[in-house]
C-alpha positions in Angstrom: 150.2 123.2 87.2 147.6 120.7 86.6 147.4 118.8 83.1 144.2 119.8 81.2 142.3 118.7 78.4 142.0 120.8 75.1 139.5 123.6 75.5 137.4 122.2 72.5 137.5 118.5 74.3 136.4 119.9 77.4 133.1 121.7 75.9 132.6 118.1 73.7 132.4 116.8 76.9 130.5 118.6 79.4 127.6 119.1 76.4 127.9 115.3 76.3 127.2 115.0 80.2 124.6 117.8 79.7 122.6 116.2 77.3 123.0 112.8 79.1 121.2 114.4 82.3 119.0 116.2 80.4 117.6 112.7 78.7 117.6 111.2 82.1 115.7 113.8 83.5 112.9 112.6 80.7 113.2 109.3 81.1 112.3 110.0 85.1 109.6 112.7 84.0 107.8 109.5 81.6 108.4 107.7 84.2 106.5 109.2 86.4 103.7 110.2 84.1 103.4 106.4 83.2 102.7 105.8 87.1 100.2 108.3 87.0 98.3 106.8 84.3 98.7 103.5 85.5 97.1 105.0 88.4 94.2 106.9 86.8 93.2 103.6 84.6 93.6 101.5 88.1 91.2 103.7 89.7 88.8 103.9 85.9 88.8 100.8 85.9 87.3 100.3 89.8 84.7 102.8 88.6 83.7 100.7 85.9 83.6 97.5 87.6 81.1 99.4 90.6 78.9 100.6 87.7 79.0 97.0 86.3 77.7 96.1 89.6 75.4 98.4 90.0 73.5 97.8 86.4 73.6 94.4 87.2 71.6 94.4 90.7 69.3 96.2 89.0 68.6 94.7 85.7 70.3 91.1 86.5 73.2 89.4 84.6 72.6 90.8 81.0 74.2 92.0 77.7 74.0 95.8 77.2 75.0 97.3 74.1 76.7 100.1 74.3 76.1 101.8 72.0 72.3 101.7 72.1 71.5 100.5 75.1 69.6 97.9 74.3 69.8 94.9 76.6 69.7 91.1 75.6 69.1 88.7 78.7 71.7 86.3 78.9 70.2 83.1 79.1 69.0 83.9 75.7 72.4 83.8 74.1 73.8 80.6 72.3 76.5 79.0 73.0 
Protein backbone atom coordinates (compact mmCIF):
# COMPACT_ATOMS: atom_id res chain seq x y z
CA UNK A 1 0.00 0.00 0.00
CA UNK A 2 0.88 3.45 -1.00
CA UNK A 3 2.20 6.03 1.73
CA UNK A 4 -0.37 8.88 2.20
CA UNK A 5 -0.62 12.09 3.80
CA UNK A 6 -2.73 12.84 6.97
CA UNK A 7 -6.40 13.17 5.98
CA UNK A 8 -6.40 16.85 7.55
CA UNK A 9 -3.05 17.64 5.34
CA UNK A 10 -4.59 16.39 2.39
CA UNK A 11 -7.88 18.80 2.69
CA UNK A 12 -5.09 21.84 3.78
CA UNK A 13 -3.83 21.16 0.61
CA UNK A 14 -6.25 20.64 -2.09
CA UNK A 15 -8.26 23.98 -0.55
CA UNK A 16 -4.86 25.53 -0.92
CA UNK A 17 -4.68 24.51 -4.74
CA UNK A 18 -8.43 25.41 -4.91
CA UNK A 19 -8.13 28.76 -3.90
CA UNK A 20 -4.94 29.25 -5.94
CA UNK A 21 -6.93 28.49 -9.27
CA UNK A 22 -9.71 30.16 -8.20
CA UNK A 23 -7.45 33.55 -7.88
CA UNK A 24 -5.97 32.72 -11.09
CA UNK A 25 -9.07 32.40 -12.73
CA UNK A 26 -9.57 36.26 -11.63
CA UNK A 27 -6.57 37.50 -12.40
CA UNK A 28 -7.34 36.05 -16.28
CA UNK A 29 -11.03 37.32 -15.99
CA UNK A 30 -9.34 41.25 -15.03
CA UNK A 31 -7.28 40.51 -17.48
CA UNK A 32 -9.40 40.27 -19.96
CA UNK A 33 -11.78 42.95 -18.88
CA UNK A 34 -8.69 45.41 -18.89
CA UNK A 35 -8.25 44.45 -22.74
CA UNK A 36 -11.69 45.21 -23.30
CA UNK A 37 -11.45 48.54 -21.95
CA UNK A 38 -8.32 49.27 -23.42
CA UNK A 39 -10.19 48.51 -26.40
CA UNK A 40 -13.47 50.55 -25.84
CA UNK A 41 -11.24 53.82 -24.92
CA UNK A 42 -8.92 52.93 -28.15
CA UNK A 43 -11.93 53.00 -30.23
CA UNK A 44 -13.51 56.45 -27.85
CA UNK A 45 -10.83 57.95 -28.38
CA UNK A 46 -10.92 57.57 -32.52
CA UNK A 47 -14.38 58.90 -32.17
CA UNK A 48 -13.21 61.83 -30.50
CA UNK A 49 -10.37 62.63 -32.62
CA UNK A 50 -13.11 62.31 -35.96
CA UNK A 51 -15.38 64.70 -34.16
CA UNK A 52 -12.32 66.98 -33.46
CA UNK A 53 -11.98 66.95 -37.09
CA UNK A 54 -15.06 67.47 -38.04
CA UNK A 55 -15.73 70.79 -35.69
CA UNK A 56 -12.66 71.89 -37.00
CA UNK A 57 -13.42 71.85 -40.90
CA UNK A 58 -16.24 73.50 -40.02
CA UNK A 59 -15.44 76.23 -37.66
CA UNK A 60 -11.46 76.33 -38.31
CA UNK A 61 -8.69 75.79 -35.65
CA UNK A 62 -10.47 77.07 -32.46
CA UNK A 63 -10.98 76.78 -28.65
CA UNK A 64 -14.40 75.38 -27.59
CA UNK A 65 -15.39 75.36 -24.25
CA UNK A 66 -17.00 72.67 -23.17
CA UNK A 67 -18.87 73.37 -21.09
CA UNK A 68 -20.63 76.23 -22.79
CA UNK A 69 -19.86 76.01 -26.04
CA UNK A 70 -18.58 79.07 -26.57
CA UNK A 71 -15.70 79.24 -29.03
CA UNK A 72 -12.52 81.56 -28.83
CA UNK A 73 -10.53 81.81 -32.17
CA UNK A 74 -7.14 80.86 -31.72
CA UNK A 75 -5.07 83.43 -33.08
CA UNK A 76 -6.65 85.49 -30.37
CA UNK A 77 -5.01 83.62 -27.53
CA UNK A 78 -1.65 84.83 -25.88
CA UNK A 79 1.20 83.26 -25.61
Amino acid sequence: MAKKIAKKELAELQENIKNLNSVQIKIGELELGKLNLAAQFNQLNSNMKQFQAKLEEKYGSVNINVNTGEIKDETNKKN
